[in-house]
N, C-alpha and C positions, 0 to 999 in steps of 0.2 A: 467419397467415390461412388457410395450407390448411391448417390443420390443424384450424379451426375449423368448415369446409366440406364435412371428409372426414370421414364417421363408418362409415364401412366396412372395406374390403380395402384393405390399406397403411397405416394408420393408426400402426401398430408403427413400418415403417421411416420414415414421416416423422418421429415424434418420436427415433426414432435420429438420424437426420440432423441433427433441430435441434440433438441435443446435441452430436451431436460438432463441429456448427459454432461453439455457444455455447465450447466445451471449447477450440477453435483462437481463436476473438476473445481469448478471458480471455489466453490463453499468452502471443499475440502482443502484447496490451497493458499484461501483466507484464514481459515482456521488455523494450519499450522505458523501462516506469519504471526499471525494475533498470540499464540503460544509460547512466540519468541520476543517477547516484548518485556521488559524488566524497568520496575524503577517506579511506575504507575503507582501512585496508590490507590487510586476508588478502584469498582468493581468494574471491570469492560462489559459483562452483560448489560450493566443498568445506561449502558451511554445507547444504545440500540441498536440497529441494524449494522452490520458495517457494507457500506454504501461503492469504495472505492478505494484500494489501495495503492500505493507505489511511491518511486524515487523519484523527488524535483531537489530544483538547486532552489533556495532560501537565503534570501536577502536580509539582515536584520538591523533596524535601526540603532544606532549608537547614541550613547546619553549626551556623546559632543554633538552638538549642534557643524553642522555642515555646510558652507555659504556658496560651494561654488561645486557644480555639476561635475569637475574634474573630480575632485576630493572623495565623491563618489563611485566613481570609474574603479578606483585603486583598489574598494573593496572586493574580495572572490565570493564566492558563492559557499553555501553551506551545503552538502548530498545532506541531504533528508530523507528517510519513506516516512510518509504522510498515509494516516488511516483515516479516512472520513466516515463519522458515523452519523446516525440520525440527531445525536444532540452533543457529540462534541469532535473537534479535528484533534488529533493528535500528531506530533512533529517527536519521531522519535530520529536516534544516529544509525547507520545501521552498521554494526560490527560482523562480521566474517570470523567464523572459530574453527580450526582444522581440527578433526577432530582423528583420532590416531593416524594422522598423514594420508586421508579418505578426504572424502568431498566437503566441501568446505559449508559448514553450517551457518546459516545469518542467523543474530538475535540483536533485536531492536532496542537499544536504552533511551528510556522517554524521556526527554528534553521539556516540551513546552504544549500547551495545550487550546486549543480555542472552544469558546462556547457558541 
């Protein structure tokens, strides 16, 4: 909103400011998904930055072989949140825990990983 208001002197460091406050929300609410995550075993600082998180639908190959594009159709989709870091993806499930009948807490069980 001031930034909508202010078309003059300052204008520069207001929109500094947004970012670097947008810049601390994103961290702080990477960090508590990354906190919620169970099951990992190596260490999540050594995989590096974390680059991108959230929910997609995940398709997974099956060991039966497949010959006809219907056969495919049939399959749904898996919700995943997906963490992209600098050297590896993670595909975790994401569980919802009510916690004494209050807001409902996610925590991530890691499923599968990519290099």
């Amino acid at each position: 909103e001031m930034l909508k208001c202010n078309k003059g002197e300052g204008t520069a460091e207001l929109e500094e400011a947004l970012t670097t406050m947008l810049d601390i929300i994103k961290s702080v609410n990477d960090s508590m998904h990354q906190i919620a995550i169970t099951g990992f075993e190596g260490n999540l600082s050594e995989l590096g930055k974390l680059l991108m998180q959230g929910s997609f639908n995940v398709w997974t190959d099956h060991k039966r072989g497949h010959s006809k594009v219907k056969d495919l159709a049939r399959f749904k989709p898996m919700q995943r949140h997906l963490f992209l870091y600098d050297k590896m993806m993670l595909f975790c499930k994401k569980r919802e825990e009510t916690t004494d009948g209050h807001d409902k807490t996610p925590s991530y069980s890691f499923k599968h990983s990519l290099k």
